[in-house]
C-alpha positions in Angstrom: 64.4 152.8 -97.4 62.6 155.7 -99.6 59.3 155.9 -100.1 58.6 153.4 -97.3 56.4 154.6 -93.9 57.8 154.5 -90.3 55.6 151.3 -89.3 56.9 149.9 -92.7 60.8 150.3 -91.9 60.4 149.3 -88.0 58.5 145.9 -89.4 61.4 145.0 -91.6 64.4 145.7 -88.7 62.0 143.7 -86.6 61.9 141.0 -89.4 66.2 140.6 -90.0 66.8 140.8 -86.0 64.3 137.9 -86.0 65.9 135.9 -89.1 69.7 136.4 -87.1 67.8 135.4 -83.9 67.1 132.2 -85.9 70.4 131.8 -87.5 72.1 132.1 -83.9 69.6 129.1 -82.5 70.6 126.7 -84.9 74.2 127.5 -84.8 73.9 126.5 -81.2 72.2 123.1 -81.9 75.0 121.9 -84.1 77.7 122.7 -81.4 75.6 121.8 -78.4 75.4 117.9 -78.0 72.8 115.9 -77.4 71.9 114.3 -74.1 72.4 110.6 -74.2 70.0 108.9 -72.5 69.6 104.8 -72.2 66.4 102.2 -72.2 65.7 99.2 -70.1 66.7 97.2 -73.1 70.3 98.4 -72.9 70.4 96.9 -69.3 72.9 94.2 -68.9 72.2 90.8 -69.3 69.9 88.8 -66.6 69.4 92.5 -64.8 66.4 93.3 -62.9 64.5 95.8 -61.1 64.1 95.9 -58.1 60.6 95.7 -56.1 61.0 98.8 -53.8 62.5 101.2 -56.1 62.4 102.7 -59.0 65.1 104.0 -61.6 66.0 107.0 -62.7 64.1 108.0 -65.9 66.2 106.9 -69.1 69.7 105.4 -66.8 70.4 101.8 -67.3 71.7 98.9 -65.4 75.4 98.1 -66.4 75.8 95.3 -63.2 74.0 93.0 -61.4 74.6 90.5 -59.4 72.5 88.4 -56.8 74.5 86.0 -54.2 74.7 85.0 -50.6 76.9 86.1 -48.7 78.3 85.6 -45.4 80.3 88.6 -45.0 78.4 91.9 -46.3 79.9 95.1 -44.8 77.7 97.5 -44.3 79.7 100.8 -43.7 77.6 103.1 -41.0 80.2 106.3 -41.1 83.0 107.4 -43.1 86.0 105.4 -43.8 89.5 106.9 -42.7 92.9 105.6 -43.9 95.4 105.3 -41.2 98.7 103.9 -42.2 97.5 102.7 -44.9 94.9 100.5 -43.5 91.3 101.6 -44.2 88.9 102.1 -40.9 85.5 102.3 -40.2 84.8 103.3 -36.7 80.9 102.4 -37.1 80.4 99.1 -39.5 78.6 95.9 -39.7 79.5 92.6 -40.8 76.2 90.9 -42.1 75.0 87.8 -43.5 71.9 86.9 -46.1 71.0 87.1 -49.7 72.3 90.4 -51.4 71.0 91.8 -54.6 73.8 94.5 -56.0 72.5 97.0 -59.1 74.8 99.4 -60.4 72.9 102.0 -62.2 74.2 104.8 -65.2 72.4 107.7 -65.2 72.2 109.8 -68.7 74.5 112.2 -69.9 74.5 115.7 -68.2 73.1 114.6 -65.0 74.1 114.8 -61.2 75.1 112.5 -59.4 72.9 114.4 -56.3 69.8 114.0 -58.8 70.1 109.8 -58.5 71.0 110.2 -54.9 67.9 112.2 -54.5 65.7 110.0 -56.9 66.0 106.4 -54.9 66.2 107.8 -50.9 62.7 110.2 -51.7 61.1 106.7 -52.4 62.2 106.0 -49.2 59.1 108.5 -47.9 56.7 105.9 -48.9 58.4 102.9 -46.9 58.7 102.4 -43.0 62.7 102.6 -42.4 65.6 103.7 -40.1 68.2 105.6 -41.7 71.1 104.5 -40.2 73.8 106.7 -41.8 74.1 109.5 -44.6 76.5 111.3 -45.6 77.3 113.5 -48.7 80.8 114.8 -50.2 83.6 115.3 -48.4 82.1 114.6 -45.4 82.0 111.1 -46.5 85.4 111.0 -46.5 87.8 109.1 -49.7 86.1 108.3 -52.4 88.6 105.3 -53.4 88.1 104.0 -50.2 84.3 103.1 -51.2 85.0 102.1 -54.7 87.9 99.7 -54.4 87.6 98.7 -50.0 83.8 98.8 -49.3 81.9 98.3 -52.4 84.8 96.3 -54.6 83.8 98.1 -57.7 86.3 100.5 -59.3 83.8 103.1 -61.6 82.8 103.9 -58.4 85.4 106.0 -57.7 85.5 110.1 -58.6 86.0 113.2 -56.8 84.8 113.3 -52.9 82.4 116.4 -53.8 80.3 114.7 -56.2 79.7 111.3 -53.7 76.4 110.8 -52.0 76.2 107.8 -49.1 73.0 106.2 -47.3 72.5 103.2 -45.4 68.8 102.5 -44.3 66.9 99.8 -42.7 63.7 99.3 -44.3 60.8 97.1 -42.3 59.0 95.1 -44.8 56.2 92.2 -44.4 59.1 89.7 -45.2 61.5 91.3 -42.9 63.9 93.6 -42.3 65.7 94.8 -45.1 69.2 97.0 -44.9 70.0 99.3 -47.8 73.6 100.8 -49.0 72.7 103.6 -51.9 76.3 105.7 -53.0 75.7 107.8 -55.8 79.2 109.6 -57.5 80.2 111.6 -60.5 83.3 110.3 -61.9 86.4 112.4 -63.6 85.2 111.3 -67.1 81.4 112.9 -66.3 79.8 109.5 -66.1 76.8 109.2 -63.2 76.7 105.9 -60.9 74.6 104.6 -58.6 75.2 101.6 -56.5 72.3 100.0 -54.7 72.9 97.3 -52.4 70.0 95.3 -51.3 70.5 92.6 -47.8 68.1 90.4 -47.0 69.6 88.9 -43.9 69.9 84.7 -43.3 66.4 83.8 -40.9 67.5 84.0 -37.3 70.5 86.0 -37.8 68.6 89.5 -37.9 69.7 91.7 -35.2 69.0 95.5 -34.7 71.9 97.8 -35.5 72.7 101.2 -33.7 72.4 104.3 -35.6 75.4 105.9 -36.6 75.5 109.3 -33.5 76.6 111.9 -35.8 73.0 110.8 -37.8 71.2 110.9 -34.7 72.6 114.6 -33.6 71.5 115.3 -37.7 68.0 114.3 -37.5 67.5 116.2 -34.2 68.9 119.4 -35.6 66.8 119.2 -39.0 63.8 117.4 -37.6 63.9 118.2 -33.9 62.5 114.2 -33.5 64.2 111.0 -33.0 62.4 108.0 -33.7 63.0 104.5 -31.2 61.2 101.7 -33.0 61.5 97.8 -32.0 62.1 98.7 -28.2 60.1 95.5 -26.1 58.7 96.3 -22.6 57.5 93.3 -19.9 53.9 93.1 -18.7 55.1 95.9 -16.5 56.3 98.4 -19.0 60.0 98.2 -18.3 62.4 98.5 -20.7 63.9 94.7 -21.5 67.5 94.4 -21.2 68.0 92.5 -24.8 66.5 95.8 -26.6 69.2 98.2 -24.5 71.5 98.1 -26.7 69.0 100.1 -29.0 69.8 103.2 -26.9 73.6 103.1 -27.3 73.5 105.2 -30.4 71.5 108.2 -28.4 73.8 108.0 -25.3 76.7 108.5 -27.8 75.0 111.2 -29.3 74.0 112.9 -26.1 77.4 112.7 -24.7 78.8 114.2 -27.8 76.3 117.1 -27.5 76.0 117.8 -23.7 74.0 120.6 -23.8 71.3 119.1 -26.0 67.5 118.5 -23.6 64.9 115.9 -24.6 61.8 115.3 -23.8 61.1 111.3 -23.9 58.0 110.8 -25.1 56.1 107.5 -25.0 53.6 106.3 -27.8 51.2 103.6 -27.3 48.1 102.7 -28.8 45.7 99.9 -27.7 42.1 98.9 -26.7 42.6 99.8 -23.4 40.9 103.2 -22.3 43.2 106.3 -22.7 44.2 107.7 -19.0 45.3 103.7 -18.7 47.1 104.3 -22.2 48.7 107.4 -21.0 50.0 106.2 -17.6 51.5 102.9 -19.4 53.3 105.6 -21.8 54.3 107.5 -19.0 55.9 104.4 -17.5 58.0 103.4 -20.3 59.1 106.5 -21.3 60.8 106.6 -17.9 62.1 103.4 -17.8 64.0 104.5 -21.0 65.0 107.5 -19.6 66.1 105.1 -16.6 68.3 103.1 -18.8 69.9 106.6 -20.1 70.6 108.2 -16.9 72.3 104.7 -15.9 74.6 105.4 -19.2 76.0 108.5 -17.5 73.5 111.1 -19.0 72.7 113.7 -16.4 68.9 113.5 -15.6 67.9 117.1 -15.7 68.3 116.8 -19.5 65.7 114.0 -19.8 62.2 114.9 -19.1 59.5 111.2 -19.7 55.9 112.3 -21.0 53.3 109.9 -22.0 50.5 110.8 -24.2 49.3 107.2 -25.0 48.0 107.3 -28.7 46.9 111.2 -28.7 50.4 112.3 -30.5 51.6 109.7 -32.7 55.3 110.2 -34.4 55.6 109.5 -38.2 56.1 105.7 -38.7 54.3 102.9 -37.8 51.1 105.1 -36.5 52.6 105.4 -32.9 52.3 102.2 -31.9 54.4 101.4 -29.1 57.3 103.8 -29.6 59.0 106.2 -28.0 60.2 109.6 -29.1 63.5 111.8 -28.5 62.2 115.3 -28.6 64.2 118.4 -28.3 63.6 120.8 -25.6 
């Protein structure tokens, strides 16, 4: 580099690390494939969206199916295989019309990124999550793919599964959700999402799995009782009981946890009335739990009418589980 200045060298080095730079870049776009990604049109035919949720940007739908049934389960914990036999210690056996997607997400994706996807639209919908459950912890994969949802590309390694069963409240009803979302060997992303609708006069409420009650006090330190009914003198009804059966299991699975029970109501009536009426039901329901076997000086009933109301619903007639 005679007769060329320091600034004048340093430029051209500057210039050749900048052209192999370049040379390196393209080598790695011819090795590195492209991401394959899918459009509505490739959906299978007769497919369609559903109302409440959206899919995941660029997957497509590779099954559908819309049927009644009289014999939906609805798995509320993990399966476990014992001799053989597959066995669900929390289930439901349901009836009504069921829509069933099964959903392929792009190349390179996770299957936590469509489990993720569908339950955050559950933020914008009144519901009651009923189970979850996410790898291992959601016990054998096989079991789901060929036992509970009959569909074989289901099935792929327990740490890449993703399970969620919800109730959603909707102006036509009650709706109950399954979403399990897996990584199979081959790479390939599923989602399954299982829509029921059930049969008019066959709707009943169903108890919350415990181990997902002990969950959502630990991460939330709240527990949500909707669809409890009172009498005109704020007792707790017998016929709605059966609602608390998933907190006594929970409470007698975790006997040191403390709650306060709070009750929510909201009406015209003038708010120290409001607040006494809360007061009242919230110890009815603490009542019905100390009657179960929980010891009382782990319950403590507050009422503060319509002054604190939980997340759903505005408040309105509800009690809360909150931890002490």
């Amino acid at each position: 580099m005679l007769g060329l200045t320091f600034s004048e060298v340093v430029v051209s080095k500057l210039m050749k690390i900048i052209k192999m730079i370049r040379l390196l870049l393209f080598a790695c776009c011819l090795i590195i494939p492209s991401v394959q990604a899918y459009e509505s049109s490739e959906d299978v035919t007769g497919a369609s969206e559903s109302a409440l949720f959206q899919r995941y940007s660029q997957s497509k739908i590779v099954a559908y199916n819309q049927l009644v049934t009289a014999d939906y389960l609805l798995a509320l914990g993990a399966p476990k295989t014992v001799n053989g036999v597959m066995v669900l210690e929390y289930s439901e056996r349901l009836a009504g019309d069921l829509t069933r997607i099964t959903y392929q997400a792009p190349d390179d994706y996770s299957s936590e990124d469509m489990f993720v996807h569908f339950s955050s639209q559950l933020n914008q919908l009144s519901h009651k999550v009923l189970f979850e459950c996410h790898a291992r912890k959601c016990g054998s994969s096989n079991e789901w793919a060929n036992r509970i949802f009959n569909i074989r590309k289901l099935y792929g390694p327990e740490r890449y599964q993703h399970y969620l069963a919800v109730q959603i409240d909707t102006q036509q009803g009650p709706l109950f959700v399954a979403l399990y979302s897996i990584k199979r060997g081959n790479k390939r992303v599923y989602t399954q999402l299982d829509l029921l609708k059930p049969q008019q006069g066959s709707f009943r409420e169903l108890s919350v799995n415990p181990d997902t009650v002990l969950a959502q006090f630990k991460q939330q330190g709240i527990f949500e009782l909707a669809n409890l009914e009172f009498d005109d003198q704020d007792k707790l009804t017998g016929n709605t009981t059966v609602l608390l059966d998933s907190v006594i299991a929970a409470l007698q699975k975790s006997s040191r946890l403390k709650l306060y029970v709070v009750g929510h109501l909201r009406t015209d009536q003038g708010l120290e009335l409001l607040q006494q009426r809360s007061l009242t039901r919230a110890q009815s329901v603490v009542d019905v739990l100390v009657q179960s076997g929980i010891d009382s000086q782990r319950l403590s009933a507050q009422g503060v009418g319509p002054l604190a109301p939980v997340n759903q619903g505005g408040g309105v007639d509800r009690i809360g589980l909150v931890v002490q």
